[in-house]
PDB file as gemmi writes it, atoms N, CA and C in Angstrom:
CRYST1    1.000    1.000    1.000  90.00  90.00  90.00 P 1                      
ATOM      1  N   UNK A   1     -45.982   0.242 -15.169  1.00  0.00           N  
ATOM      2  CA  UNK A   1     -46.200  -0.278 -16.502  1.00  0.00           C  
ATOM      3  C   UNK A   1     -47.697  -0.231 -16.810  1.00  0.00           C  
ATOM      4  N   UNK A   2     -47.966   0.332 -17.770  1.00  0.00           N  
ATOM      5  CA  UNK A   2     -49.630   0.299 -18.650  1.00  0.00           C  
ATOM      6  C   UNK A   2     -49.923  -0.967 -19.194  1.00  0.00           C  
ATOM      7  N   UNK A   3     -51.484  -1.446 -18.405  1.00  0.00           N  
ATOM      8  CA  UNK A   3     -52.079  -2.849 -19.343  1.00  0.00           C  
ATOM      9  C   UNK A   3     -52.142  -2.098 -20.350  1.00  0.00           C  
ATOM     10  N   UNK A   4     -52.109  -3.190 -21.637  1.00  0.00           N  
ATOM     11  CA  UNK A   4     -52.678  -3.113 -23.115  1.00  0.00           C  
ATOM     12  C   UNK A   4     -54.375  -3.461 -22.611  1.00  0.00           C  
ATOM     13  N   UNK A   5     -54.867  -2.573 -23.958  1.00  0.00           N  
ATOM     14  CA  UNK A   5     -56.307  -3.044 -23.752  1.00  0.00           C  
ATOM     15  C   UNK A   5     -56.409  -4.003 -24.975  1.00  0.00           C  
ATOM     16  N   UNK A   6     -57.571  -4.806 -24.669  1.00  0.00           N  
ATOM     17  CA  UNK A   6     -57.635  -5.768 -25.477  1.00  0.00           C  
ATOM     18  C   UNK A   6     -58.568  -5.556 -26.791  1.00  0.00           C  
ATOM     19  N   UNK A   7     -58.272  -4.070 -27.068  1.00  0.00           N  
ATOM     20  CA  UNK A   7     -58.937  -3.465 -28.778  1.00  0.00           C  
ATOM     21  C   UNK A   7     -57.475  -3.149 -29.219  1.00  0.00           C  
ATOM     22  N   UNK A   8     -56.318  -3.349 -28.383  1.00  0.00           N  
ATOM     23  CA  UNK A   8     -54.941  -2.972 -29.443  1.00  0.00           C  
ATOM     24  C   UNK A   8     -54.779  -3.148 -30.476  1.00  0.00           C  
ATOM     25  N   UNK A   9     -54.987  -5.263 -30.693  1.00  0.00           N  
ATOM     26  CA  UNK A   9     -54.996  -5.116 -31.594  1.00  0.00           C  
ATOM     27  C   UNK A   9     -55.492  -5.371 -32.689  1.00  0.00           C  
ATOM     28  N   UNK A  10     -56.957  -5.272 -32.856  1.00  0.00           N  
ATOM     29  CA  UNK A  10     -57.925  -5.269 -33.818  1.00  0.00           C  
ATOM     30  C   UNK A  10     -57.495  -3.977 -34.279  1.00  0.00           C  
ATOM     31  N   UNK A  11     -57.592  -3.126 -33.439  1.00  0.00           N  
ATOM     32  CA  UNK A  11     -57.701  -1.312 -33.507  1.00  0.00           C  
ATOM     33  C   UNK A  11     -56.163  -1.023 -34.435  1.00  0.00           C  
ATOM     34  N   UNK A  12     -54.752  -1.662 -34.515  1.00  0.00           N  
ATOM     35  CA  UNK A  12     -53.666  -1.578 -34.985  1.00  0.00           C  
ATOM     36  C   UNK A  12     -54.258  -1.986 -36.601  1.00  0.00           C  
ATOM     37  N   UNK A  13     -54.328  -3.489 -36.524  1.00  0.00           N  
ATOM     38  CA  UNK A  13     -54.611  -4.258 -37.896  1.00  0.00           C  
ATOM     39  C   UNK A  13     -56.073  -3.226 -38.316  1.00  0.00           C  
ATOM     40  N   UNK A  14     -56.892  -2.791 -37.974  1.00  0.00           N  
ATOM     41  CA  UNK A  14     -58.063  -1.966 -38.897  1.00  0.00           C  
ATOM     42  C   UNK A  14     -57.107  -0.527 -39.312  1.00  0.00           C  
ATOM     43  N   UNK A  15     -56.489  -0.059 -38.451  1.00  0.00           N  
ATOM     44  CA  UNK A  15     -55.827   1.208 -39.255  1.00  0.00           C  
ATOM     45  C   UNK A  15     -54.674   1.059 -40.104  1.00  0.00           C  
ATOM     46  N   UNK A  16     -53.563  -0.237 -39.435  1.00  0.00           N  
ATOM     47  CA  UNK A  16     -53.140  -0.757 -40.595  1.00  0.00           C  
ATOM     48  C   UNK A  16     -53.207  -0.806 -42.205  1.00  0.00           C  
ATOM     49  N   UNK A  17     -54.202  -1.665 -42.122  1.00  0.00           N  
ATOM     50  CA  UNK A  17     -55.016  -2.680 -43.127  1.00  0.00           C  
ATOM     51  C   UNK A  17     -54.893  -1.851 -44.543  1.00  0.00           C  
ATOM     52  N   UNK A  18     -55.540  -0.769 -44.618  1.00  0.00           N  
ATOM     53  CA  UNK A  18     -55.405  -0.061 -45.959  1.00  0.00           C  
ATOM     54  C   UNK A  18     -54.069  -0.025 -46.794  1.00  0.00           C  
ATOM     55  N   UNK A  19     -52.965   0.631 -45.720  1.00  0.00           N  
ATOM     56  CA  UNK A  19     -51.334   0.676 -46.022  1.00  0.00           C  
ATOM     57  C   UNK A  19     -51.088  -1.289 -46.842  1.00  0.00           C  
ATOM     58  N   UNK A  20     -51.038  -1.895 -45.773  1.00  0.00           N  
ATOM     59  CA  UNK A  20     -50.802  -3.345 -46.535  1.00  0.00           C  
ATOM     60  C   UNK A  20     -51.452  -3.579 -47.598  1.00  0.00           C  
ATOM     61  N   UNK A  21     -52.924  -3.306 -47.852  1.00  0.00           N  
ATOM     62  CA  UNK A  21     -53.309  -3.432 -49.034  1.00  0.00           C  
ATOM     63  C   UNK A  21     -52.582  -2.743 -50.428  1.00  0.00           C  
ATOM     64  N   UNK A  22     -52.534  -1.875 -49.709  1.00  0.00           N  
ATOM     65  CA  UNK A  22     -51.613  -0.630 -50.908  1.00  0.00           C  
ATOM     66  C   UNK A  22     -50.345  -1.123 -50.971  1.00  0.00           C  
ATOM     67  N   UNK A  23     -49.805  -2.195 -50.027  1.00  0.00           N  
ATOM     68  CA  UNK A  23     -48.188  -2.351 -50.853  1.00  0.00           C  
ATOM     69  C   UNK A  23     -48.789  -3.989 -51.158  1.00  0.00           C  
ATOM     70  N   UNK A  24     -49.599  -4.672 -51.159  1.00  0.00           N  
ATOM     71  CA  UNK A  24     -49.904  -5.628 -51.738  1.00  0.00           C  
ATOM     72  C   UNK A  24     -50.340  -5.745 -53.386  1.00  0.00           C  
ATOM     73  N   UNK A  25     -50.788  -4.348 -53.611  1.00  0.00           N  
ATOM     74  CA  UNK A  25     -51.985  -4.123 -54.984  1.00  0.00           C  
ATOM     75  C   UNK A  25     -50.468  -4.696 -56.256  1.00  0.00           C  
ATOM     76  N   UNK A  26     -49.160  -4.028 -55.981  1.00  0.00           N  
ATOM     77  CA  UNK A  26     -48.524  -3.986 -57.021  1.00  0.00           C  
ATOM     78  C   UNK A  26     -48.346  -5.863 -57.661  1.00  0.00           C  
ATOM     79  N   UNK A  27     -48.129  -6.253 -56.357  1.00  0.00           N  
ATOM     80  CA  UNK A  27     -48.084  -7.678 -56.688  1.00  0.00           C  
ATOM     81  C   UNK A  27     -49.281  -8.536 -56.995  1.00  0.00           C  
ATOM     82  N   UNK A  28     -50.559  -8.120 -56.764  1.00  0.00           N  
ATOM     83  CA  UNK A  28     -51.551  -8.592 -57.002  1.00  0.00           C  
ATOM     84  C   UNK A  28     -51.732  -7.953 -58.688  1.00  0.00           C  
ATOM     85  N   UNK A  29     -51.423  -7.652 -58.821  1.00  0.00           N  
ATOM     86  CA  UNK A  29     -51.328  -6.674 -60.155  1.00  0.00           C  
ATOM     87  C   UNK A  29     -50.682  -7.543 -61.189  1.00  0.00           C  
ATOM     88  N   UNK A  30     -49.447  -7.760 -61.039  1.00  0.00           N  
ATOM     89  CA  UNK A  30     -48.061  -8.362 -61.486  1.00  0.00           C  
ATOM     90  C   UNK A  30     -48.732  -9.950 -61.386  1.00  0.00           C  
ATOM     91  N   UNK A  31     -49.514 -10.683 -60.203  1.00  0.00           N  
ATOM     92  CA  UNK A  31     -49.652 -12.029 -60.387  1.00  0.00           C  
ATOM     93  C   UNK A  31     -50.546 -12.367 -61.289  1.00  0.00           C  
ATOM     94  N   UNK A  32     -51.894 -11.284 -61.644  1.00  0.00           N  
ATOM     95  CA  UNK A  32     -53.084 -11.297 -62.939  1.00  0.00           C  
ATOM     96  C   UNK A  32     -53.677 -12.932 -62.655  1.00  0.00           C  
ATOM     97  N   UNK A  33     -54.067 -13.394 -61.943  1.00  0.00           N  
ATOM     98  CA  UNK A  33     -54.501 -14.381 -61.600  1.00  0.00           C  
ATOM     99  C   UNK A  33     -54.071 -15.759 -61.977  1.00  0.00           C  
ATOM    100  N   UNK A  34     -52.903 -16.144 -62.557  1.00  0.00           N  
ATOM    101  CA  UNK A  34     -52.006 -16.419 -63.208  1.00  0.00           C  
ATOM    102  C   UNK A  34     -51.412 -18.189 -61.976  1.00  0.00           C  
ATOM    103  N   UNK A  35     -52.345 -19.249 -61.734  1.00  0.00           N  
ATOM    104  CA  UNK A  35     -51.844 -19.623 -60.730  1.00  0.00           C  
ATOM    105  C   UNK A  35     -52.331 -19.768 -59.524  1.00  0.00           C  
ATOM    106  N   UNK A  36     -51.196 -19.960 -58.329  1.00  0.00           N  
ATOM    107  CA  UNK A  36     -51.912 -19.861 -57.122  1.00  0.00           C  
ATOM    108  C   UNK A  36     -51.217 -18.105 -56.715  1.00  0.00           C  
ATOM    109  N   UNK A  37     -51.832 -17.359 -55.998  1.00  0.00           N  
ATOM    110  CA  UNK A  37     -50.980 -16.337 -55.172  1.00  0.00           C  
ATOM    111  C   UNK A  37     -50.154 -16.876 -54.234  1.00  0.00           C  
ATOM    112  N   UNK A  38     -50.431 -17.875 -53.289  1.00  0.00           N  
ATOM    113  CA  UNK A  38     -49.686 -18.058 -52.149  1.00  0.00           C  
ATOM    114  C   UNK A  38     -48.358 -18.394 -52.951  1.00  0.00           C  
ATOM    115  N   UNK A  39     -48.408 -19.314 -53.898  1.00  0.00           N  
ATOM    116  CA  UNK A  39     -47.119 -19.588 -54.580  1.00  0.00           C  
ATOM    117  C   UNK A  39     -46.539 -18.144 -55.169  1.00  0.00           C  
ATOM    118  N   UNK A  40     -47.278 -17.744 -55.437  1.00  0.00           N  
ATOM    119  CA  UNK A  40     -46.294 -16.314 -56.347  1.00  0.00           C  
ATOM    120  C   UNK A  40     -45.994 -15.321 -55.511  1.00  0.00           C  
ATOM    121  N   UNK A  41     -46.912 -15.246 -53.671  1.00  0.00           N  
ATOM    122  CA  UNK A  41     -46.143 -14.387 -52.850  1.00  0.00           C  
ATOM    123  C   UNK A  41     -45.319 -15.074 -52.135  1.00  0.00           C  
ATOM    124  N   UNK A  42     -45.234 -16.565 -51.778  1.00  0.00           N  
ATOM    125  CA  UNK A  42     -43.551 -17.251 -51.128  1.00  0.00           C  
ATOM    126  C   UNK A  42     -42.967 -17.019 -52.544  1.00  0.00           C  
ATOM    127  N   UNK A  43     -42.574 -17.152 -53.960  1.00  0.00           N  
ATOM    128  CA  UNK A  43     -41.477 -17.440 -54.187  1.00  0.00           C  
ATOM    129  C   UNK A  43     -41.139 -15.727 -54.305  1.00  0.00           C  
ATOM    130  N   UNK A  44     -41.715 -15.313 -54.371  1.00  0.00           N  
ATOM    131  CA  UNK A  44     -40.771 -13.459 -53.692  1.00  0.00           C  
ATOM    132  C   UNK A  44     -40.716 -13.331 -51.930  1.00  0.00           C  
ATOM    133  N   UNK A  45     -40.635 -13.766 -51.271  1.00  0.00           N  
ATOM    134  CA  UNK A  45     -40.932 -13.966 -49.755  1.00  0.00           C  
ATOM    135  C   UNK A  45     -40.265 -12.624 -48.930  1.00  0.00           C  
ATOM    136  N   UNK A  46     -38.903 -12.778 -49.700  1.00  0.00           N  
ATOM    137  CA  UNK A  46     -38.288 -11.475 -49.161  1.00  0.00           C  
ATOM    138  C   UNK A  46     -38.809  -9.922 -49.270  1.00  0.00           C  
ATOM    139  N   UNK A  47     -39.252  -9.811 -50.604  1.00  0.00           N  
ATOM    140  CA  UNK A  47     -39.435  -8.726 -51.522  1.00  0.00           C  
ATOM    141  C   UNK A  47     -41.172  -7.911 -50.770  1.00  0.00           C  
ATOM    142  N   UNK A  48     -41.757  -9.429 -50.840  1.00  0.00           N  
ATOM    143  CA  UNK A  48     -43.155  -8.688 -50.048  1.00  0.00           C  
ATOM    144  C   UNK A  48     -43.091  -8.477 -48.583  1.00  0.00           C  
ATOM    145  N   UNK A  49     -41.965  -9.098 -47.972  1.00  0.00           N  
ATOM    146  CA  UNK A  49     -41.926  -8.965 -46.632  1.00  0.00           C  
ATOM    147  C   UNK A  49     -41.882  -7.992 -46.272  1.00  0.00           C  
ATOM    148  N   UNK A  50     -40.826  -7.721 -46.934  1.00  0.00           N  
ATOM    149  CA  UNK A  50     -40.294  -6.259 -47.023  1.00  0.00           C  
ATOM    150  C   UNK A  50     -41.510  -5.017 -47.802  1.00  0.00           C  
ATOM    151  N   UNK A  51     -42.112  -5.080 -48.087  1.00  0.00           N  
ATOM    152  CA  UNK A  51     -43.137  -4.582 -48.644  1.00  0.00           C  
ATOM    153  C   UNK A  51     -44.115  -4.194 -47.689  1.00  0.00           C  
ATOM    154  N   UNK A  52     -44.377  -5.215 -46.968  1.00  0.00           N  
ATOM    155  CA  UNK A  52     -46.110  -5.094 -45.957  1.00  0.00           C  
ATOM    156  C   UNK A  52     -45.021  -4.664 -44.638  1.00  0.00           C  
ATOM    157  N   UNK A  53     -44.119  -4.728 -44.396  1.00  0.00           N  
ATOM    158  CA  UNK A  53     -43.283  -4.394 -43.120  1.00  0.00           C  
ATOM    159  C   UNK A  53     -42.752  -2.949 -43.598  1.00  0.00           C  
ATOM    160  N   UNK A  54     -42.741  -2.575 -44.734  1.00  0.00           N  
ATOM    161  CA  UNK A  54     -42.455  -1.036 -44.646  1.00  0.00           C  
ATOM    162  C   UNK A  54     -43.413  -0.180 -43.930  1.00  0.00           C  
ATOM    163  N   UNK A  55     -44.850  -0.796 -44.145  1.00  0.00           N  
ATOM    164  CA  UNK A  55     -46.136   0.107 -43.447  1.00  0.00           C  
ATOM    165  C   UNK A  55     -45.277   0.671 -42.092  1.00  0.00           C  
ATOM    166  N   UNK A  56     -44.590  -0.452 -41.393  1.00  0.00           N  
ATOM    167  CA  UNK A  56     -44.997  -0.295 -39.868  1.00  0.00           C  
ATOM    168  C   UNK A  56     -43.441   0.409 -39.799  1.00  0.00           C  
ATOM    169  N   UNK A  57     -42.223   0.258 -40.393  1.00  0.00           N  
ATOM    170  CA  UNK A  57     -41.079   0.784 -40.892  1.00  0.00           C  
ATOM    171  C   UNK A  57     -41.420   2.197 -40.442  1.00  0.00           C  
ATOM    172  N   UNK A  58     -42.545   2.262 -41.435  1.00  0.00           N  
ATOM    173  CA  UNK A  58     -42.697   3.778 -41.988  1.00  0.00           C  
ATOM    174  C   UNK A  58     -43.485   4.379 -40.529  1.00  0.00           C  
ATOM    175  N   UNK A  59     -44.172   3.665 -40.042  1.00  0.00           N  
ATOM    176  CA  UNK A  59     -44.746   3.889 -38.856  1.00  0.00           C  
ATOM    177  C   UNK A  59     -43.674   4.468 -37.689  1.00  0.00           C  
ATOM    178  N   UNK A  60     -42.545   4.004 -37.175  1.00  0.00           N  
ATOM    179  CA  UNK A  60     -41.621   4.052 -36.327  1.00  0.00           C  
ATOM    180  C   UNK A  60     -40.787   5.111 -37.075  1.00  0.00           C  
ATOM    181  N   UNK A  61     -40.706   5.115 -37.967  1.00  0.00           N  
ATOM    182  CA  UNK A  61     -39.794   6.436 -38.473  1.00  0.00           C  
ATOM    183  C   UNK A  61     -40.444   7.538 -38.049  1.00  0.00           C  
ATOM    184  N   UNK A  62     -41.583   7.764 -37.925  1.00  0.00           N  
ATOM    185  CA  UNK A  62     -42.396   8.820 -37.900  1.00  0.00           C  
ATOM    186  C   UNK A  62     -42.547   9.025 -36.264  1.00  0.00           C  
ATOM    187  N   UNK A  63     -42.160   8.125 -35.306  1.00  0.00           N  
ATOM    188  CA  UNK A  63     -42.000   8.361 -33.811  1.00  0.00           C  
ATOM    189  C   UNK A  63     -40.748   8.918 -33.295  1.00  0.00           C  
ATOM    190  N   UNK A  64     -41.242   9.549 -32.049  1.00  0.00           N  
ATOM    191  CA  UNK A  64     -39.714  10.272 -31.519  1.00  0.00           C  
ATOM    192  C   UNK A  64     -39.399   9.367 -29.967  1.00  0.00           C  
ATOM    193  N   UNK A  65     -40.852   8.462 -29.957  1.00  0.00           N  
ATOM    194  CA  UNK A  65     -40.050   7.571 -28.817  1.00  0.00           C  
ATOM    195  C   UNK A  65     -39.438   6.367 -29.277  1.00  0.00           C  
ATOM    196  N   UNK A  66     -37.731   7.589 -28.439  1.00  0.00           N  
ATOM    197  CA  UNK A  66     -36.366   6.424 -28.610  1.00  0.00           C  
ATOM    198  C   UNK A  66     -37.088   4.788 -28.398  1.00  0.00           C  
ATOM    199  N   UNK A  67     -37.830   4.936 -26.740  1.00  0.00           N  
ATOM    200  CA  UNK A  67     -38.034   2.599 -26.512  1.00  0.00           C  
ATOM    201  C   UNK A  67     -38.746   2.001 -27.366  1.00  0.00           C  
ATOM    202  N   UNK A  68     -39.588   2.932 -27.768  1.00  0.00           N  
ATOM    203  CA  UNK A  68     -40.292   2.464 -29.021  1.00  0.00           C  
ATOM    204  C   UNK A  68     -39.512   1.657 -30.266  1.00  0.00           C  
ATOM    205  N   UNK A  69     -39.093   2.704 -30.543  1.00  0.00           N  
ATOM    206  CA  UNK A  69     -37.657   2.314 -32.345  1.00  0.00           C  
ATOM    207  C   UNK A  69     -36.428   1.412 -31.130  1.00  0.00           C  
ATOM    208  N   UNK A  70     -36.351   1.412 -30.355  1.00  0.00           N  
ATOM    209  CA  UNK A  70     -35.279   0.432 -29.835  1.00  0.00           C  
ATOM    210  C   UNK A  70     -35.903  -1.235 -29.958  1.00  0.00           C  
ATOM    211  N   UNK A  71     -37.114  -1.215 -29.155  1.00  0.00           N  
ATOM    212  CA  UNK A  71     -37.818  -2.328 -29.329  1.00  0.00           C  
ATOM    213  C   UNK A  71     -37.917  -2.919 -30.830  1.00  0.00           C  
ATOM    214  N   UNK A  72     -38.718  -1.815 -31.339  1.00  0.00           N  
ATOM    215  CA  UNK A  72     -38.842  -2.000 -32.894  1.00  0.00           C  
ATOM    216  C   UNK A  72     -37.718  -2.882 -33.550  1.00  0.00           C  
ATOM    217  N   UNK A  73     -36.621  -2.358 -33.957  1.00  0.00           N  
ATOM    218  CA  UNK A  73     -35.371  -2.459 -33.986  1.00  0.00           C  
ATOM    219  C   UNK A  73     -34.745  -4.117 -33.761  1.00  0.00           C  
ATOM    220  N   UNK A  74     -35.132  -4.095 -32.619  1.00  0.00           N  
ATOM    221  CA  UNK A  74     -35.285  -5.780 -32.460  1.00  0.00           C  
ATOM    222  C   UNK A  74     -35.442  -6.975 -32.656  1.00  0.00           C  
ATOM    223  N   UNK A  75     -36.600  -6.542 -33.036  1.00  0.00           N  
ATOM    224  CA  UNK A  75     -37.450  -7.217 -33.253  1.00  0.00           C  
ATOM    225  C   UNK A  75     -38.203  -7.537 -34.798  1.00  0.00           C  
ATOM    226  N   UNK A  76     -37.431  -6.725 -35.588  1.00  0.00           N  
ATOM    227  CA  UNK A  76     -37.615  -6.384 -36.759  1.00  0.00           C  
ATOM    228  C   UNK A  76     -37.547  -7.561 -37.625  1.00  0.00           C  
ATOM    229  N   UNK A  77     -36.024  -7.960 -37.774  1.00  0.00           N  
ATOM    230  CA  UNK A  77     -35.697  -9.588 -38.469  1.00  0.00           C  
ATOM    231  C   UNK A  77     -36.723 -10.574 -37.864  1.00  0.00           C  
ATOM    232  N   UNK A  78     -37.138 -10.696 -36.847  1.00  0.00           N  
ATOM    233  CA  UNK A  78     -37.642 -11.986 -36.536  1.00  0.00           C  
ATOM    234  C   UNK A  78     -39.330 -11.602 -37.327  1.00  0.00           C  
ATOM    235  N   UNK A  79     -39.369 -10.146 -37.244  1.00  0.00           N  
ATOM    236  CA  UNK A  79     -40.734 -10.238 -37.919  1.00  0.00           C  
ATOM    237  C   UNK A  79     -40.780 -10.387 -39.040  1.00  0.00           C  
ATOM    238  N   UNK A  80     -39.676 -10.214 -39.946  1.00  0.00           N  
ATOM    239  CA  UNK A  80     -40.027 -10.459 -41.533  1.00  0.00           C  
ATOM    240  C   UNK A  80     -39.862 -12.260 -41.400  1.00  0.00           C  
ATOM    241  N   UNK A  81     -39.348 -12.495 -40.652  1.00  0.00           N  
ATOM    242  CA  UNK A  81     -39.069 -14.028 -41.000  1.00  0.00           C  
ATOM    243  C   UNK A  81     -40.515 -14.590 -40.683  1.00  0.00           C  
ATOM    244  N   UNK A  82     -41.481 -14.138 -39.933  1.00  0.00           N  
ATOM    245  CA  UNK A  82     -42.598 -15.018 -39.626  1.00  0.00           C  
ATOM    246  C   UNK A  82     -43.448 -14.209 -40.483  1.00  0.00           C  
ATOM    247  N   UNK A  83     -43.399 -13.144 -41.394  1.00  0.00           N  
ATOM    248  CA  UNK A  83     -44.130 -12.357 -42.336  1.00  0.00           C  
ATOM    249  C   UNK A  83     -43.763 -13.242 -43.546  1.00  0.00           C  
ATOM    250  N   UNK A  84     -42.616 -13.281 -44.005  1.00  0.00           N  
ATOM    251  CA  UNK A  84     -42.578 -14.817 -45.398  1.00  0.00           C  
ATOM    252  C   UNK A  84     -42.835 -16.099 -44.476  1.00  0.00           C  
ATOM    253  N   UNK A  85     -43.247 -17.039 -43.734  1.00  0.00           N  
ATOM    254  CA  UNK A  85     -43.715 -17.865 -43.109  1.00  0.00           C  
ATOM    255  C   UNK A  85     -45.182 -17.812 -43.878  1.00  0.00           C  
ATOM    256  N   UNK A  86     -45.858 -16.223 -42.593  1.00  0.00           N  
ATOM    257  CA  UNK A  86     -47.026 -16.448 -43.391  1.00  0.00           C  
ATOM    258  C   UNK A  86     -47.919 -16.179 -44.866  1.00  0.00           C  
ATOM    259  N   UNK A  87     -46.619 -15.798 -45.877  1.00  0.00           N  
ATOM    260  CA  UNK A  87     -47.212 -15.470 -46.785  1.00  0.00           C  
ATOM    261  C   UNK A  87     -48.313 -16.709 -47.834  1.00  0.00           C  
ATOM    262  N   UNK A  88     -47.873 -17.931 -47.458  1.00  0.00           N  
ATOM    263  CA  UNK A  88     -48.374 -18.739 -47.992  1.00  0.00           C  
ATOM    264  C   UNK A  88     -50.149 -18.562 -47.792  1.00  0.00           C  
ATOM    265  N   UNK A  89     -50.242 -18.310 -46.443  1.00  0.00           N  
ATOM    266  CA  UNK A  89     -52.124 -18.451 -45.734  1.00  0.00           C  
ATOM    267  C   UNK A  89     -52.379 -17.369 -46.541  1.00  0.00           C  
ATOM    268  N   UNK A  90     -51.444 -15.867 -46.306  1.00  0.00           N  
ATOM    269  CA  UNK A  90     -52.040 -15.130 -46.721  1.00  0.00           C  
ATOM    270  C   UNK A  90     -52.444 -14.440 -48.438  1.00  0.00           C  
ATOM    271  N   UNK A  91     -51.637 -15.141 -49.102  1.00  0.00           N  
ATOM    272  CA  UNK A  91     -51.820 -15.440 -50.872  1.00  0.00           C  
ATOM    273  C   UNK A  91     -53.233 -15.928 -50.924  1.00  0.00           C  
ATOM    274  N   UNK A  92     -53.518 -17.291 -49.841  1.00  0.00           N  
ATOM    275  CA  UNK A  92     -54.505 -17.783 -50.184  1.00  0.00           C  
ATOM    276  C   UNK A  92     -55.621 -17.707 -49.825  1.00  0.00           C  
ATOM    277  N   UNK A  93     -55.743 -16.818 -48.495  1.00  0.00           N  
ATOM    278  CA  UNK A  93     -56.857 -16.252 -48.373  1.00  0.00           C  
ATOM    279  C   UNK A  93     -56.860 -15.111 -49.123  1.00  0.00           C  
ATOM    280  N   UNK A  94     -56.190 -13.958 -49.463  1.00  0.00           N  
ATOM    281  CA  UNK A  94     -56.589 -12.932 -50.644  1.00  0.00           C  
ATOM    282  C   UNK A  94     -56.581 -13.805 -51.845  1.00  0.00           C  
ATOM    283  N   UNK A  95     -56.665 -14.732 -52.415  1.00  0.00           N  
ATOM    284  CA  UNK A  95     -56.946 -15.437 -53.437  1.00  0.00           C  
ATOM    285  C   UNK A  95     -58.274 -15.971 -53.534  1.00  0.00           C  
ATOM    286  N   UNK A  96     -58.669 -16.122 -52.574  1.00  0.00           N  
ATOM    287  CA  UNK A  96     -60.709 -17.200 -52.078  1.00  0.00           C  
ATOM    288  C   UNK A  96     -61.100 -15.705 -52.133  1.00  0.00           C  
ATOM    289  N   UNK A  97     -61.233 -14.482 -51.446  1.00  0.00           N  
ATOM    290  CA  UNK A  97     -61.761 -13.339 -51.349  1.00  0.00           C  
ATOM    291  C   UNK A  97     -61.682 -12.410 -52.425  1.00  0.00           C  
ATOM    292  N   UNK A  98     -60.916 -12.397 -52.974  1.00  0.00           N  
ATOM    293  CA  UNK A  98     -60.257 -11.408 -54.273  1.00  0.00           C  
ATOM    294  C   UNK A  98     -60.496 -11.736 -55.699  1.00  0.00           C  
ATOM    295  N   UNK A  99     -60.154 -13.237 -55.843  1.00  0.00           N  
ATOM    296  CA  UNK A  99     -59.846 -13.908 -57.260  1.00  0.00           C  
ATOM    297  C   UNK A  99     -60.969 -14.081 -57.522  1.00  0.00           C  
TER     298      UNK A  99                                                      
END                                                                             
Protein backbone atom coordinates (compact mmCIF):
# COMPACT_ATOMS: atom_id res chain seq x y z
CA UNK A 1 0.00 0.00 0.00
CA UNK A 2 1.31 3.75 -0.97
CA UNK A 3 1.56 6.57 1.92
CA UNK A 4 -0.43 9.64 0.81
CA UNK A 5 1.78 12.58 0.89
CA UNK A 6 0.75 15.25 2.89
CA UNK A 7 0.41 17.97 -0.33
CA UNK A 8 -2.68 15.55 -1.46
CA UNK A 9 -4.69 17.51 -0.29
CA UNK A 10 -4.03 21.11 -0.68
CA UNK A 11 -2.67 19.94 -4.23
CA UNK A 12 -6.54 18.21 -4.97
CA UNK A 13 -8.57 21.42 -3.50
CA UNK A 14 -5.96 24.04 -5.62
CA UNK A 15 -6.71 22.09 -8.91
CA UNK A 16 -10.11 21.55 -7.89
CA UNK A 17 -10.98 24.99 -6.88
CA UNK A 18 -11.58 26.69 -10.31
CA UNK A 19 -14.27 23.75 -11.45
CA UNK A 20 -16.31 24.55 -8.00
CA UNK A 21 -16.10 28.03 -8.59
CA UNK A 22 -17.52 27.58 -12.05
CA UNK A 23 -20.50 25.51 -10.82
CA UNK A 24 -20.93 27.98 -7.95
CA UNK A 25 -20.95 31.36 -10.34
CA UNK A 26 -24.62 30.33 -11.60
CA UNK A 27 -25.97 30.54 -8.12
CA UNK A 28 -24.00 33.35 -7.03
CA UNK A 29 -25.47 34.99 -10.01
CA UNK A 30 -29.18 33.98 -9.30
CA UNK A 31 -28.60 35.07 -5.34
CA UNK A 32 -27.49 39.06 -6.61
CA UNK A 33 -26.68 39.75 -3.12
CA UNK A 34 -30.14 39.53 -2.11
CA UNK A 35 -29.79 38.36 1.75
CA UNK A 36 -27.60 35.96 3.33
CA UNK A 37 -25.87 33.26 0.73
CA UNK A 38 -25.50 30.62 3.31
CA UNK A 39 -29.34 30.82 3.53
CA UNK A 40 -29.93 30.81 -0.24
CA UNK A 41 -27.23 27.90 -0.71
CA UNK A 42 -28.97 25.49 2.30
CA UNK A 43 -32.39 26.20 1.10
CA UNK A 44 -31.26 24.56 -2.45
CA UNK A 45 -28.88 22.06 -0.49
CA UNK A 46 -29.56 19.31 -2.84
CA UNK A 47 -29.28 21.18 -6.13
CA UNK A 48 -25.71 22.74 -5.22
CA UNK A 49 -24.57 19.58 -3.81
CA UNK A 50 -25.06 18.17 -6.62
CA UNK A 51 -23.48 20.93 -8.47
CA UNK A 52 -19.88 21.24 -6.67
CA UNK A 53 -19.90 17.18 -6.55
CA UNK A 54 -20.31 16.98 -10.30
CA UNK A 55 -16.56 18.48 -10.51
CA UNK A 56 -15.30 15.30 -8.91
CA UNK A 57 -18.35 13.06 -10.71
CA UNK A 58 -16.88 14.34 -13.70
CA UNK A 59 -13.45 13.58 -12.41
CA UNK A 60 -14.05 9.63 -11.94
CA UNK A 61 -15.88 9.36 -15.13
CA UNK A 62 -12.88 10.29 -16.84
CA UNK A 63 -10.79 7.29 -14.92
CA UNK A 64 -10.36 3.73 -16.05
CA UNK A 65 -9.35 2.64 -12.52
CA UNK A 66 -12.23 0.17 -11.78
CA UNK A 67 -11.03 0.66 -7.29
CA UNK A 68 -11.02 3.98 -7.87
CA UNK A 69 -15.00 4.48 -9.26
CA UNK A 70 -15.77 1.47 -6.84
CA UNK A 71 -14.57 3.44 -3.84
CA UNK A 72 -15.94 6.55 -5.37
CA UNK A 73 -19.24 4.99 -5.73
CA UNK A 74 -19.47 4.54 -2.11
CA UNK A 75 -18.90 6.89 -0.86
CA UNK A 76 -20.67 9.25 -2.92
CA UNK A 77 -24.16 9.75 -0.82
CA UNK A 78 -22.39 10.25 2.32
CA UNK A 79 -20.46 13.00 0.52
CA UNK A 80 -23.27 15.05 -0.71
CA UNK A 81 -24.82 14.73 2.67
CA UNK A 82 -21.79 16.44 4.47
CA UNK A 83 -21.48 18.84 1.17
CA UNK A 84 -25.30 20.37 2.11
CA UNK A 85 -24.10 20.19 5.90
CA UNK A 86 -21.44 22.40 4.84
CA UNK A 87 -23.08 24.68 2.68
CA UNK A 88 -24.10 26.98 5.36
CA UNK A 89 -19.94 27.96 6.35
CA UNK A 90 -19.49 27.92 2.91
CA UNK A 91 -22.32 30.69 1.61
CA UNK A 92 -20.77 32.56 4.31
CA UNK A 93 -17.46 32.63 3.83
CA UNK A 94 -17.94 33.34 -0.10
CA UNK A 95 -20.26 36.02 1.19
CA UNK A 96 -17.33 38.06 3.72
CA UNK A 97 -14.84 37.50 0.56
CA UNK A 98 -17.07 38.09 -2.48
CA UNK A 99 -20.04 40.37 -1.35
Amino acid sequence: MKKVGPSIVPGAVEGLLPDFVARLQPFWADFAGNGSFADYLTARGEQVADALLGVTDDKIAGTDKAAVKKVYDSLRPSAKKHVVEALPRLGALIQKHAG
